[in-house]
PDB file of N, CA, C, O and CB in Angstrom:
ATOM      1  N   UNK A   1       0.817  -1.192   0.000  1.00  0.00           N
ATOM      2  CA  UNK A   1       0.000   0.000   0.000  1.00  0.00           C
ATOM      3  C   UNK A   1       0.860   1.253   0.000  1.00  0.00           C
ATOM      4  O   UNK A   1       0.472   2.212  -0.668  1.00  0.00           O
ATOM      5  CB  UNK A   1      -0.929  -0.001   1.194  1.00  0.00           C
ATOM      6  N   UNK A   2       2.313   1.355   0.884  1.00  0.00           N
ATOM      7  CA  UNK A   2       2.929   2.342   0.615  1.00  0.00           C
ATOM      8  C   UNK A   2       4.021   2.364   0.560  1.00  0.00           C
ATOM      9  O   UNK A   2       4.185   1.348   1.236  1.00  0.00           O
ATOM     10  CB  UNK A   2       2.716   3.040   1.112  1.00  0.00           C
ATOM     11  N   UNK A   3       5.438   2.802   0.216  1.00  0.00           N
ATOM     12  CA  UNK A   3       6.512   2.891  -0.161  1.00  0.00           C
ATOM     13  C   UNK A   3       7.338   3.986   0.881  1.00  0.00           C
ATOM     14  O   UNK A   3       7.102   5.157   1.181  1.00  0.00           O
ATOM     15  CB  UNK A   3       6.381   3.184  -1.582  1.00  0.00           C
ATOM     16  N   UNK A   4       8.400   3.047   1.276  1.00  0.00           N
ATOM     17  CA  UNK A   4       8.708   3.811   2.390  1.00  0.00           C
ATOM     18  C   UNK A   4      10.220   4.380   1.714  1.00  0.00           C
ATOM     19  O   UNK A   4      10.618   3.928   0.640  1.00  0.00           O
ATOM     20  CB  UNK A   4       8.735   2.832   3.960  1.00  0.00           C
ATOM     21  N   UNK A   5      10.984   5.405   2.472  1.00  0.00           N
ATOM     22  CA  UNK A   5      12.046   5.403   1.705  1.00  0.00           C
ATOM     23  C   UNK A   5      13.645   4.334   1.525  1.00  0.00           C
ATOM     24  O   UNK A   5      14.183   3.598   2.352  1.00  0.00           O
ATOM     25  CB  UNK A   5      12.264   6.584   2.026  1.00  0.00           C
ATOM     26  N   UNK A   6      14.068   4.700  -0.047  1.00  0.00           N
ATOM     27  CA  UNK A   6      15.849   3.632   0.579  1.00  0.00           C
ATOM     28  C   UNK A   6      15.055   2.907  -0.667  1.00  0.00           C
ATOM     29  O   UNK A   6      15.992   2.636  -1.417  1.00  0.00           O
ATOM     30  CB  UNK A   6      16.251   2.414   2.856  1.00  0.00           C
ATOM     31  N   UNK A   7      14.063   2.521  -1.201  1.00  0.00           N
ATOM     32  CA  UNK A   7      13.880   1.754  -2.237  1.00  0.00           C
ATOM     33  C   UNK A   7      14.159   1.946  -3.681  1.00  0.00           C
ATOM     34  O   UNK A   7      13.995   3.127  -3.990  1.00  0.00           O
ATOM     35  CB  UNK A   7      12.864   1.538  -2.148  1.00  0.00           C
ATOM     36  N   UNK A   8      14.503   1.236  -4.617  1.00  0.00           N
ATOM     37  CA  UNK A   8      15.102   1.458  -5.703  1.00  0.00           C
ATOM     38  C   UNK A   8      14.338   2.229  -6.530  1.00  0.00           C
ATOM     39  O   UNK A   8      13.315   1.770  -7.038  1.00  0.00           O
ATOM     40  CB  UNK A   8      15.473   0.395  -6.241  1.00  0.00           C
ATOM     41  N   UNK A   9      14.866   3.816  -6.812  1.00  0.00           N
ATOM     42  CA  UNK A   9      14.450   4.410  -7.744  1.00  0.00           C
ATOM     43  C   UNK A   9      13.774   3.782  -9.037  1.00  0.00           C
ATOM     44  O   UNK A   9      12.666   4.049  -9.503  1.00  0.00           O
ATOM     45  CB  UNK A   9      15.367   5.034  -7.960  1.00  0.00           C
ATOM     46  N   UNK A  10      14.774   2.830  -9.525  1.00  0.00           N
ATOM     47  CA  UNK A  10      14.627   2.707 -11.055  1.00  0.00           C
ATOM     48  C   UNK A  10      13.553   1.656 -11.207  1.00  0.00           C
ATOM     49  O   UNK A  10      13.202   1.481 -12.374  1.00  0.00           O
ATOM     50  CB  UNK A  10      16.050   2.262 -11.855  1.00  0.00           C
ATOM     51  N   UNK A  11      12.945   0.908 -10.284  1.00  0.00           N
ATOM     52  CA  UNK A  11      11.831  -0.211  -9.902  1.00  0.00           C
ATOM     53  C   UNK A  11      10.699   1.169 -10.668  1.00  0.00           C
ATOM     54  O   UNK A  11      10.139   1.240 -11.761  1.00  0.00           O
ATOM     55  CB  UNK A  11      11.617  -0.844  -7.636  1.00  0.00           C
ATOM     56  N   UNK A  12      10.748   2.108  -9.473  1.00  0.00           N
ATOM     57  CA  UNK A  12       9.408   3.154 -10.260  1.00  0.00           C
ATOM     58  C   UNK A  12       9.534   4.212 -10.821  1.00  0.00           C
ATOM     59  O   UNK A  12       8.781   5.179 -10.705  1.00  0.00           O
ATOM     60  CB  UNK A  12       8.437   3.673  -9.501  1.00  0.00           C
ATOM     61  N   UNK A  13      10.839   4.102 -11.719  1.00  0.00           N
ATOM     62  CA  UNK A  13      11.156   5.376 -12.127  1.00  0.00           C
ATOM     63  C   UNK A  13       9.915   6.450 -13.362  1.00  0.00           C
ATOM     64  O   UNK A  13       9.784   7.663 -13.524  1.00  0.00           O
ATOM     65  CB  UNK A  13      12.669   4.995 -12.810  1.00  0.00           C
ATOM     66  N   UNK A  14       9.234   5.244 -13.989  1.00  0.00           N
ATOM     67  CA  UNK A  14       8.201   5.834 -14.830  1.00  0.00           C
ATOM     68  C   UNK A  14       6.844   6.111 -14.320  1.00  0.00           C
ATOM     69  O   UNK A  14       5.972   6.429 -15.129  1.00  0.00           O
ATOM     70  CB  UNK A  14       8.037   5.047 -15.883  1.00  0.00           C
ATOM     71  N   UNK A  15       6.496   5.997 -12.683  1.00  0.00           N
ATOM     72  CA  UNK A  15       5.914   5.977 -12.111  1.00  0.00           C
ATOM     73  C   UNK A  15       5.068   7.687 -11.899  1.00  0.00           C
ATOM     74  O   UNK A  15       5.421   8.570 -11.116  1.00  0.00           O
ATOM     75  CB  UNK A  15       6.613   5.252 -11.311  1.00  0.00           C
ATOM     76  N   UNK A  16       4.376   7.709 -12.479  1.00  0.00           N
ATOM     77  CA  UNK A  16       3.866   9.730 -12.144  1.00  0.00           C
ATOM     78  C   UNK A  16       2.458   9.595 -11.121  1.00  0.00           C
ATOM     79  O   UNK A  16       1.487   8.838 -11.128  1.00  0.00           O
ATOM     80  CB  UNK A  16       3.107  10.921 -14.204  1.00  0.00           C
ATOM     81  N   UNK A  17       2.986  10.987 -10.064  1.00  0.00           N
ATOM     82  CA  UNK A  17       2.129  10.914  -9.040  1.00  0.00           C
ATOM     83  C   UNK A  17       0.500  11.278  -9.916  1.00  0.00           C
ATOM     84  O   UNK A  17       0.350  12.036 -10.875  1.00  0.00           O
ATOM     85  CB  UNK A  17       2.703  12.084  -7.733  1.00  0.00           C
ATOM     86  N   UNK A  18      -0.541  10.472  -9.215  1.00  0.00           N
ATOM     87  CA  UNK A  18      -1.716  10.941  -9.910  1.00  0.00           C
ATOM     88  C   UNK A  18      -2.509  12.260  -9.535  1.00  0.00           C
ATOM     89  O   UNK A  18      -3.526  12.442 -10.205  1.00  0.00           O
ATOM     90  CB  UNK A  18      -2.591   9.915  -9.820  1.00  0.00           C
ATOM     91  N   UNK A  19      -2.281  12.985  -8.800  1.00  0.00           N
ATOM     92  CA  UNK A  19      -2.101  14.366  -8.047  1.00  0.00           C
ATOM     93  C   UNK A  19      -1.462  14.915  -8.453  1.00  0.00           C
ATOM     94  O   UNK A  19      -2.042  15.999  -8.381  1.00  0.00           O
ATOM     95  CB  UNK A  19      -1.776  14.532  -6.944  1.00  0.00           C
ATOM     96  N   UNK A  20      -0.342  15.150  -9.028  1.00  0.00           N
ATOM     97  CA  UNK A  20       0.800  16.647  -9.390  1.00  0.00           C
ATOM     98  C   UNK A  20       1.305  15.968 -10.424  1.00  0.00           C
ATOM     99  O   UNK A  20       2.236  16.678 -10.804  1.00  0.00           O
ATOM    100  CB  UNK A  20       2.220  17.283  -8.144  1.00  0.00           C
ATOM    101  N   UNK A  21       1.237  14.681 -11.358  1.00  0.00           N
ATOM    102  CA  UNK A  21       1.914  14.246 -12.605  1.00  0.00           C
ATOM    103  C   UNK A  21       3.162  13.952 -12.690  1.00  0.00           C
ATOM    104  O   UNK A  21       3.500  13.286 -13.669  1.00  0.00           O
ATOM    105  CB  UNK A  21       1.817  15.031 -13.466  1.00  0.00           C
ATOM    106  N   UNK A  22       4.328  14.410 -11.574  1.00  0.00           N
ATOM    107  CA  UNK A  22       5.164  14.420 -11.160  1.00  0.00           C
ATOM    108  C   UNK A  22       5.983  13.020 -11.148  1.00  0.00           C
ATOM    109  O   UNK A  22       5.162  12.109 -11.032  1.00  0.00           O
ATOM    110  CB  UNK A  22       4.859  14.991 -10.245  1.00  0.00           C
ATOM    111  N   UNK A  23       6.997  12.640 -11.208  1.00  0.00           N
ATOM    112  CA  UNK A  23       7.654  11.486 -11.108  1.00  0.00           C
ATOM    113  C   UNK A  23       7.934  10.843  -9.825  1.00  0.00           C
ATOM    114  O   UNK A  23       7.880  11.321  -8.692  1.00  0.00           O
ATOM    115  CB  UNK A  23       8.701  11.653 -11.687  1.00  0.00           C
ATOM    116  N   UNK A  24       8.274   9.550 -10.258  1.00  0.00           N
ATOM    117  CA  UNK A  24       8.470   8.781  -8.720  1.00  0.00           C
ATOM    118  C   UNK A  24       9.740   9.664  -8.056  1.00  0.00           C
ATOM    119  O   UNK A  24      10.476   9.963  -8.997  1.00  0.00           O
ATOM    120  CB  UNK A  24       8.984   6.805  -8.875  1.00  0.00           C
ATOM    121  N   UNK A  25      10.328  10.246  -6.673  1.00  0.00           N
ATOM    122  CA  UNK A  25      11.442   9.760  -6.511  1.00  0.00           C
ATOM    123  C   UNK A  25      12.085   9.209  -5.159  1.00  0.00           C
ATOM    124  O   UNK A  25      11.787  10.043  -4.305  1.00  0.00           O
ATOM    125  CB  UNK A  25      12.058  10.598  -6.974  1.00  0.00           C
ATOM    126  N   UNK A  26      12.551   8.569  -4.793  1.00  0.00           N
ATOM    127  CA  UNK A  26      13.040   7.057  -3.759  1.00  0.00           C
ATOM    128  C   UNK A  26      13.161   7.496  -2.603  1.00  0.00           C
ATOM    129  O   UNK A  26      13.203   6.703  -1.663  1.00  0.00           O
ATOM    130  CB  UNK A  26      14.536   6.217  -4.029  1.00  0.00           C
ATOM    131  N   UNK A  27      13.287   9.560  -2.300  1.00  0.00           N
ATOM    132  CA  UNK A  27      13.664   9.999  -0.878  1.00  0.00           C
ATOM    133  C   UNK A  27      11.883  10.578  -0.682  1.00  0.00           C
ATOM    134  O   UNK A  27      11.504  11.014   0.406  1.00  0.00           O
ATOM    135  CB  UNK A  27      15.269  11.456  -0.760  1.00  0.00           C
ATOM    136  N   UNK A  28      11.214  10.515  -1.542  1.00  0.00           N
ATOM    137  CA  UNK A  28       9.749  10.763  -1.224  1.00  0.00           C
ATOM    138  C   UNK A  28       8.481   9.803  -0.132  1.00  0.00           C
ATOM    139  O   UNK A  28       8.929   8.859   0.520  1.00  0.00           O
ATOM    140  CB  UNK A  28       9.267  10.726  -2.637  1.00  0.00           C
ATOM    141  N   UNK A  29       7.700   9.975  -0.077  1.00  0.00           N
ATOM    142  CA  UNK A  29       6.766   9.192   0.878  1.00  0.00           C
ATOM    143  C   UNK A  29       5.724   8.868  -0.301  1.00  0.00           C
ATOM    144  O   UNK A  29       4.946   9.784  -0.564  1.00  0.00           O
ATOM    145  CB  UNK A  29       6.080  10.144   2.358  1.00  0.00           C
ATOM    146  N   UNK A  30       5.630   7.889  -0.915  1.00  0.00           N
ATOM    147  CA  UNK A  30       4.627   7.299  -1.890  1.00  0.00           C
ATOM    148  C   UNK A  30       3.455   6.517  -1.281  1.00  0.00           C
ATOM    149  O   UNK A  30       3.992   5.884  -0.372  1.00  0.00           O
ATOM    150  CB  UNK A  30       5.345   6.365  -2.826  1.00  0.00           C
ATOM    151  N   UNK A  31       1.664   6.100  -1.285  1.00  0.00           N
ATOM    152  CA  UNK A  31       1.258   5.847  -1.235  1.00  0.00           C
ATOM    153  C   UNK A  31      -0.034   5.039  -2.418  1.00  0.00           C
ATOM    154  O   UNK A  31      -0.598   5.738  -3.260  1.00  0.00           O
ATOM    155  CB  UNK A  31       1.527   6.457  -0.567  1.00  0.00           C
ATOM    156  N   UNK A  32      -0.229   4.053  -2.330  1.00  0.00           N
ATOM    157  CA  UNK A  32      -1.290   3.812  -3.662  1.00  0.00           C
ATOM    158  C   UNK A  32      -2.446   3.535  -2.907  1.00  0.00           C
ATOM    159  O   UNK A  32      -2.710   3.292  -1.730  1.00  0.00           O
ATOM    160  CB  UNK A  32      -0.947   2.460  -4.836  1.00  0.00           C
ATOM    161  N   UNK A  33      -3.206   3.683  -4.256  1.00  0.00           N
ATOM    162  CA  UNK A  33      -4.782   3.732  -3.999  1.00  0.00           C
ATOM    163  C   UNK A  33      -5.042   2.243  -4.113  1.00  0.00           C
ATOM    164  O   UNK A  33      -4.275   1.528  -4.758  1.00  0.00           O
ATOM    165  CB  UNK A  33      -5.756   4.710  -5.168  1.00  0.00           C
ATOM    166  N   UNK A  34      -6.603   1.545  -3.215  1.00  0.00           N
ATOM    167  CA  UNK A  34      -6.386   0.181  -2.983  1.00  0.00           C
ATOM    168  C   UNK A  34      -7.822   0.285  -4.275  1.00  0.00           C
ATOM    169  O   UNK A  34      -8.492  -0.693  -4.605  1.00  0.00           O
ATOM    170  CB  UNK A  34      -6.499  -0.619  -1.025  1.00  0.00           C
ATOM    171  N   UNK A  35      -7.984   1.490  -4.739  1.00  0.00           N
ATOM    172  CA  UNK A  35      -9.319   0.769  -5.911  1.00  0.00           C
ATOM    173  C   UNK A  35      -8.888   1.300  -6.883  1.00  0.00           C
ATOM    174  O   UNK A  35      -9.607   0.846  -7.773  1.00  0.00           O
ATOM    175  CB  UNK A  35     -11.082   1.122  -5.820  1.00  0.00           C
ATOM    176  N   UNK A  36      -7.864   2.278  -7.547  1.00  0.00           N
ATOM    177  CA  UNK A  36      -7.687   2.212  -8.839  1.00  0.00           C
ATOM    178  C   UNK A  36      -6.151   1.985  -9.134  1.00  0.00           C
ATOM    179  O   UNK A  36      -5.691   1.862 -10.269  1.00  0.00           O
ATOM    180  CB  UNK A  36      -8.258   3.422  -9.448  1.00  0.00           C
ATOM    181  N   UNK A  37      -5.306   1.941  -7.785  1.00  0.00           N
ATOM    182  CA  UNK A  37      -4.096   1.434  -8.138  1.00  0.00           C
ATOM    183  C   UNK A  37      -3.029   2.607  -9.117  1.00  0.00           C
ATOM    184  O   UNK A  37      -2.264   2.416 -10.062  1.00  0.00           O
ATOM    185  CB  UNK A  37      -4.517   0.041  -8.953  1.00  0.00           C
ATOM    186  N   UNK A  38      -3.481   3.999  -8.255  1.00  0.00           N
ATOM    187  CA  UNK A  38      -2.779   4.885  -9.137  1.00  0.00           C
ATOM    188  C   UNK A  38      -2.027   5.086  -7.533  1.00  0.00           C
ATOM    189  O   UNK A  38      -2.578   4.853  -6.457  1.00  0.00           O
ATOM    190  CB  UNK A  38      -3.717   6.323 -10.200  1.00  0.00           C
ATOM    191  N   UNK A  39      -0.642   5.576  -7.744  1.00  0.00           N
ATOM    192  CA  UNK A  39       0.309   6.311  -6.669  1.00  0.00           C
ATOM    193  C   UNK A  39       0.337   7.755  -6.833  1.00  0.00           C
ATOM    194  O   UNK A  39       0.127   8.370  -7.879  1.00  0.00           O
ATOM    195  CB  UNK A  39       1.810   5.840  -6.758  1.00  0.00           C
ATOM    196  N   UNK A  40       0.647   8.282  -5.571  1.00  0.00           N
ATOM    197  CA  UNK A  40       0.124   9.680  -5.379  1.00  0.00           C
ATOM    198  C   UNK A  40       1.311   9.766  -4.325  1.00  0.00           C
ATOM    199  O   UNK A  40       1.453   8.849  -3.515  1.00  0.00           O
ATOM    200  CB  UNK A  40      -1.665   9.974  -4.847  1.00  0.00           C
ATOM    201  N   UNK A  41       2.469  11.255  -4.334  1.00  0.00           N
ATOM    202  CA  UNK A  41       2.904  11.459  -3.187  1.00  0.00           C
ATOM    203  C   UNK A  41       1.849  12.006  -2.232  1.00  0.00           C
ATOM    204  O   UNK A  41       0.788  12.615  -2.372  1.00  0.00           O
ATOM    205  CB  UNK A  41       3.974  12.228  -3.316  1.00  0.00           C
ATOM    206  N   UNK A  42       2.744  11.429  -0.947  1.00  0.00           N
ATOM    207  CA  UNK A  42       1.893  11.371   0.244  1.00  0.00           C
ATOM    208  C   UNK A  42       1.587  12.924   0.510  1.00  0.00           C
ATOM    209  O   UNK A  42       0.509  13.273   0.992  1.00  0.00           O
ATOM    210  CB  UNK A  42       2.662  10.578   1.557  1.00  0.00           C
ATOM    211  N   UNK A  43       2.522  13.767   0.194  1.00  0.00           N
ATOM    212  CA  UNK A  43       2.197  15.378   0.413  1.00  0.00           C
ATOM    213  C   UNK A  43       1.355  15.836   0.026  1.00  0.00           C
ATOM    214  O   UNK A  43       0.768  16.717   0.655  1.00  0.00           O
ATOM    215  CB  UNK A  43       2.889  16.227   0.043  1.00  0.00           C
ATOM    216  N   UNK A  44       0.879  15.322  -1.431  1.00  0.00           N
ATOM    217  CA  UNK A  44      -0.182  15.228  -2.066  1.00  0.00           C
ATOM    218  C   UNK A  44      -1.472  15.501  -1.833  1.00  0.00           C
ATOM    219  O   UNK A  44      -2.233  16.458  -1.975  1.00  0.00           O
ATOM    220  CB  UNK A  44      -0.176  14.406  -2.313  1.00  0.00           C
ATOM    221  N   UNK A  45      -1.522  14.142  -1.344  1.00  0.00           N
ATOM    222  CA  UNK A  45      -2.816  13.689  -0.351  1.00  0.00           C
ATOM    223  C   UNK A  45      -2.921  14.139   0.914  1.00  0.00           C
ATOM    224  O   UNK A  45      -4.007  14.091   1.491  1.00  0.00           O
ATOM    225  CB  UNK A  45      -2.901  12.294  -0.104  1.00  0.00           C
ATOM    226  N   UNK A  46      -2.021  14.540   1.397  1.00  0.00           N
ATOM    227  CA  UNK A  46      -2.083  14.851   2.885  1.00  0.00           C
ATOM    228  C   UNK A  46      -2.141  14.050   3.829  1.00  0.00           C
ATOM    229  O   UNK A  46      -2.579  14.240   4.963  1.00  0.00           O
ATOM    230  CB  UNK A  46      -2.953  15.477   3.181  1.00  0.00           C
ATOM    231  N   UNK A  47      -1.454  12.627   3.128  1.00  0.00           N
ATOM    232  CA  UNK A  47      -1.077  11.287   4.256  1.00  0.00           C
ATOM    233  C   UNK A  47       0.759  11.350   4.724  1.00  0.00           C
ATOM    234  O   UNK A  47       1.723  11.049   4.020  1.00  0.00           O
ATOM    235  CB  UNK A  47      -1.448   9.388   3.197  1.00  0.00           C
ATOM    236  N   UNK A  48       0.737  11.771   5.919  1.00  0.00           N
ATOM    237  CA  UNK A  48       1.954  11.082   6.422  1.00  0.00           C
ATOM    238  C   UNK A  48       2.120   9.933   6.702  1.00  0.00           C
ATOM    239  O   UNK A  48       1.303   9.382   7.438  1.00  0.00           O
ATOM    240  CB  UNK A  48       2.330  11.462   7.304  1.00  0.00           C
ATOM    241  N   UNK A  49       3.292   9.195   6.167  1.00  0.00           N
ATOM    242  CA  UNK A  49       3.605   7.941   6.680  1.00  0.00           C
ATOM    243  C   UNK A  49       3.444   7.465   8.092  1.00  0.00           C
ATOM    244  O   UNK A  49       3.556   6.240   8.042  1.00  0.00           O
ATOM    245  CB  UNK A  49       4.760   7.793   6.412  1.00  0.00           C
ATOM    246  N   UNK A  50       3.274   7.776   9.098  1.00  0.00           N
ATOM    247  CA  UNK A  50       3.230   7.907  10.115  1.00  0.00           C
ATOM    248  C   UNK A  50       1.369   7.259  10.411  1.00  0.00           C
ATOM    249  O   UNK A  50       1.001   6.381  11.191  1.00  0.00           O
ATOM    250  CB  UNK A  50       3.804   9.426  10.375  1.00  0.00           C
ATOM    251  N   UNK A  51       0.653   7.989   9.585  1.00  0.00           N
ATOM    252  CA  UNK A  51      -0.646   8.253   9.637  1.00  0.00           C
ATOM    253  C   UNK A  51      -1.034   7.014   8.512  1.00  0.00           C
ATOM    254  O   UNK A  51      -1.875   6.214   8.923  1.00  0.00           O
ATOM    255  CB  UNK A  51      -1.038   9.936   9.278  1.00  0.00           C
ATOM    256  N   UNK A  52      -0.639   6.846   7.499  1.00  0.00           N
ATOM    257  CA  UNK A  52      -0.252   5.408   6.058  1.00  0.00           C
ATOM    258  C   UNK A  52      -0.750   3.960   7.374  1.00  0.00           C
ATOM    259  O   UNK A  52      -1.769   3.280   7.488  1.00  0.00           O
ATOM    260  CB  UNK A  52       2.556   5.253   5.270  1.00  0.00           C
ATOM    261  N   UNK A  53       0.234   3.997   7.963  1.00  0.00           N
ATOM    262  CA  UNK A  53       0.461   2.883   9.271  1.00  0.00           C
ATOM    263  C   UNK A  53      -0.962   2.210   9.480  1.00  0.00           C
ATOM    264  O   UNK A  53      -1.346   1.062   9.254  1.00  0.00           O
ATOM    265  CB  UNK A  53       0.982   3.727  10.914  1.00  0.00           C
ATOM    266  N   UNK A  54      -1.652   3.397  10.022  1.00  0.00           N
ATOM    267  CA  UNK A  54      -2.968   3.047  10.252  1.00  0.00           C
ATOM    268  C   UNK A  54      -4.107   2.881   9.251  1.00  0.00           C
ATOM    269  O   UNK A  54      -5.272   2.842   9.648  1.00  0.00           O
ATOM    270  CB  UNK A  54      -3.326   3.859  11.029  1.00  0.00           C
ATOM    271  N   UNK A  55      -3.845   2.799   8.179  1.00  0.00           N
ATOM    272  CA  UNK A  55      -4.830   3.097   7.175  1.00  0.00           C
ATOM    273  C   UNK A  55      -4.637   1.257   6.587  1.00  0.00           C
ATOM    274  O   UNK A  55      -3.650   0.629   6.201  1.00  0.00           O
ATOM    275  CB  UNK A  55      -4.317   4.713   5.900  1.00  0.00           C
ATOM    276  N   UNK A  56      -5.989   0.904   6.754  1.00  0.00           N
ATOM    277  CA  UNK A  56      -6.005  -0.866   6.294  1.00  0.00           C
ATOM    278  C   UNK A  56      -5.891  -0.590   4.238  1.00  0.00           C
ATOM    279  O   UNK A  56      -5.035  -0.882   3.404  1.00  0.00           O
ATOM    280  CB  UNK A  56      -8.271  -1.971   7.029  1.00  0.00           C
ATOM    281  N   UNK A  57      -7.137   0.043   4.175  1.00  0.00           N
ATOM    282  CA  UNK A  57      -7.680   0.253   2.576  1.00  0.00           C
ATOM    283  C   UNK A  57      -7.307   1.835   2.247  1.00  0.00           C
ATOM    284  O   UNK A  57      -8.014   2.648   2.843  1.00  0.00           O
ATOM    285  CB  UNK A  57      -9.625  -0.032   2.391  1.00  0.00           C
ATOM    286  N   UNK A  58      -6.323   2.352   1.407  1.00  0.00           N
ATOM    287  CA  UNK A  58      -6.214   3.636   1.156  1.00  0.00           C
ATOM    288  C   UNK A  58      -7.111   3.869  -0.015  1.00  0.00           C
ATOM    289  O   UNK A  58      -6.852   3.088  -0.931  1.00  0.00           O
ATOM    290  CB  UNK A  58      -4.826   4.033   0.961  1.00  0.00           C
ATOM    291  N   UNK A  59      -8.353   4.925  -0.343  1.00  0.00           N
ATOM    292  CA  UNK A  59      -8.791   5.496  -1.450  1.00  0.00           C
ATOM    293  C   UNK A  59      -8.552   6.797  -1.744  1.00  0.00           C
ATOM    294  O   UNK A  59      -9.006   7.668  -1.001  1.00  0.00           O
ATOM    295  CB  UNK A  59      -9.910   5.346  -1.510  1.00  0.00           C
ATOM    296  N   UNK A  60      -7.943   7.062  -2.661  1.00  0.00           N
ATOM    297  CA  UNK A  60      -7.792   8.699  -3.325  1.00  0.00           C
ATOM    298  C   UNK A  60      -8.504   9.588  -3.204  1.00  0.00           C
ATOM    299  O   UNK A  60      -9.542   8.936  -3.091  1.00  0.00           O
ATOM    300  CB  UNK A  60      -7.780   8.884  -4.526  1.00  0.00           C
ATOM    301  N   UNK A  61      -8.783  10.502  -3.138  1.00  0.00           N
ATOM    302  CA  UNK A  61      -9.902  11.499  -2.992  1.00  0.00           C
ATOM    303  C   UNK A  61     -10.385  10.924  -4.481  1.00  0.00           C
ATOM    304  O   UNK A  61     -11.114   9.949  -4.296  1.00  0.00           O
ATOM    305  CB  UNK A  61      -9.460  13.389  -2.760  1.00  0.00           C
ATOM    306  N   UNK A  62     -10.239  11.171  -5.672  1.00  0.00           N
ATOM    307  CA  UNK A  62     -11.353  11.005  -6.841  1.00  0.00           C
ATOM    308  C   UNK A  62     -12.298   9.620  -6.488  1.00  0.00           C
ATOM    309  O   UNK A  62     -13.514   9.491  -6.633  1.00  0.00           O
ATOM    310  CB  UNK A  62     -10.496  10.786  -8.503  1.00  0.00           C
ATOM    311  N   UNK A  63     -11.255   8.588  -5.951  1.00  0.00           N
ATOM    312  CA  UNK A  63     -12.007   7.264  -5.195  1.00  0.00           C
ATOM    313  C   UNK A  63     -12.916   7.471  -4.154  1.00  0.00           C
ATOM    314  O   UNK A  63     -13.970   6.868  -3.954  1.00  0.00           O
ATOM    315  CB  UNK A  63     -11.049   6.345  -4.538  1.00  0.00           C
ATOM    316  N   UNK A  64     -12.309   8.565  -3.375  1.00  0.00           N
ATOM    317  CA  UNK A  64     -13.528   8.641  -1.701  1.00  0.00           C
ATOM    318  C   UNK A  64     -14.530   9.361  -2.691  1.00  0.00           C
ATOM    319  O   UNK A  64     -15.715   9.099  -2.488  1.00  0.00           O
ATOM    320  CB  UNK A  64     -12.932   9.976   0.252  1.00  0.00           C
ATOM    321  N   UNK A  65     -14.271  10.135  -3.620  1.00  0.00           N
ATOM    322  CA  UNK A  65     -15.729  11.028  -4.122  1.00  0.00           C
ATOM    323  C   UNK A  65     -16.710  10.226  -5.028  1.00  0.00           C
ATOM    324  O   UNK A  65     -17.780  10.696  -5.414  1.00  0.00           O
ATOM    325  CB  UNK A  65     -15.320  12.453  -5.108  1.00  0.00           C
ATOM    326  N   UNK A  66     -16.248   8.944  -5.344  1.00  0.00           N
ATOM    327  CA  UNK A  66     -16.976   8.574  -6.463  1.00  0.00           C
ATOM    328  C   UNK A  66     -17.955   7.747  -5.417  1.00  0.00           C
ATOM    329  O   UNK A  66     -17.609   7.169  -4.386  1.00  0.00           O
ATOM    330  CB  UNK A  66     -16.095   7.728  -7.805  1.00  0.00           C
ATOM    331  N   UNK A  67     -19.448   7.875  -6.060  1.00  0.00           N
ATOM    332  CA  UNK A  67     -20.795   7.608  -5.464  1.00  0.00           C
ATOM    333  C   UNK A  67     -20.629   6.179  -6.223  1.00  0.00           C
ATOM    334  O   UNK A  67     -19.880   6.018  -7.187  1.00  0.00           O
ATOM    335  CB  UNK A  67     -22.264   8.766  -5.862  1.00  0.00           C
ATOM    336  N   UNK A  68     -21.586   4.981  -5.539  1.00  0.00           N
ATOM    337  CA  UNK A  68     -21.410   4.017  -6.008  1.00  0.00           C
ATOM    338  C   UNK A  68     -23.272   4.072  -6.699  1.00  0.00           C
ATOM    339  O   UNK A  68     -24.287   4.675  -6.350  1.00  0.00           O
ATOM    340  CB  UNK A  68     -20.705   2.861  -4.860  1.00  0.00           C
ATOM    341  N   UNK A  69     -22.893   2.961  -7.947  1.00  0.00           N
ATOM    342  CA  UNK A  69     -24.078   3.161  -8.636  1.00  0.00           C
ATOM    343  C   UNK A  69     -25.063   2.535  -8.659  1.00  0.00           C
ATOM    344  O   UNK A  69     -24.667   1.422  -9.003  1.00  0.00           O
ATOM    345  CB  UNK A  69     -23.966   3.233  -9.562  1.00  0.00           C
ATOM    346  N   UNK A  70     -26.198   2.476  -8.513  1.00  0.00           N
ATOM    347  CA  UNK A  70     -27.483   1.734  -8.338  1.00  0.00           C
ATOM    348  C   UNK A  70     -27.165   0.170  -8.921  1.00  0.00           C
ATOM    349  O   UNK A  70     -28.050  -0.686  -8.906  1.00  0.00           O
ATOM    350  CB  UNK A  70     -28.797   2.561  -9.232  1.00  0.00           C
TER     351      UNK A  70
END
């Protein structure tokens, strides 16, 4: 669910945050979404790793906003 730092750049180097478009990089705090599987820095979102810990299922804000359909 999240990416802590010290991990190999080049694993996600083509990796762009889905929030700022921005690229992966390895001294950042990365988190993914558990329903569409896009990564987002954590600054982003406004998840500290710290706060990641506790989170079982992470959804993105476009994920927490989407209404489910009849």
């Amino acid at each position: 669910m999240f990416e802590e730092e010290g991990l190999d750049g080049d694993e996600h180097g083509d990796t762009l945050c889905g929030a700022c478009v921005d690229n992966y990089a390895s001294d950042e705090f990365w988190i993914c979404c558990d329903m569409c599987e896009k990564w987002f820095h954590g600054i982003c979102v406004k998840i500290t790793p710290a706060r990641a810990e506790h989170i079982k299922h992470y959804k993105c804000p476009s994920c927490s906003n989407k209404r489910a359909r009849p």
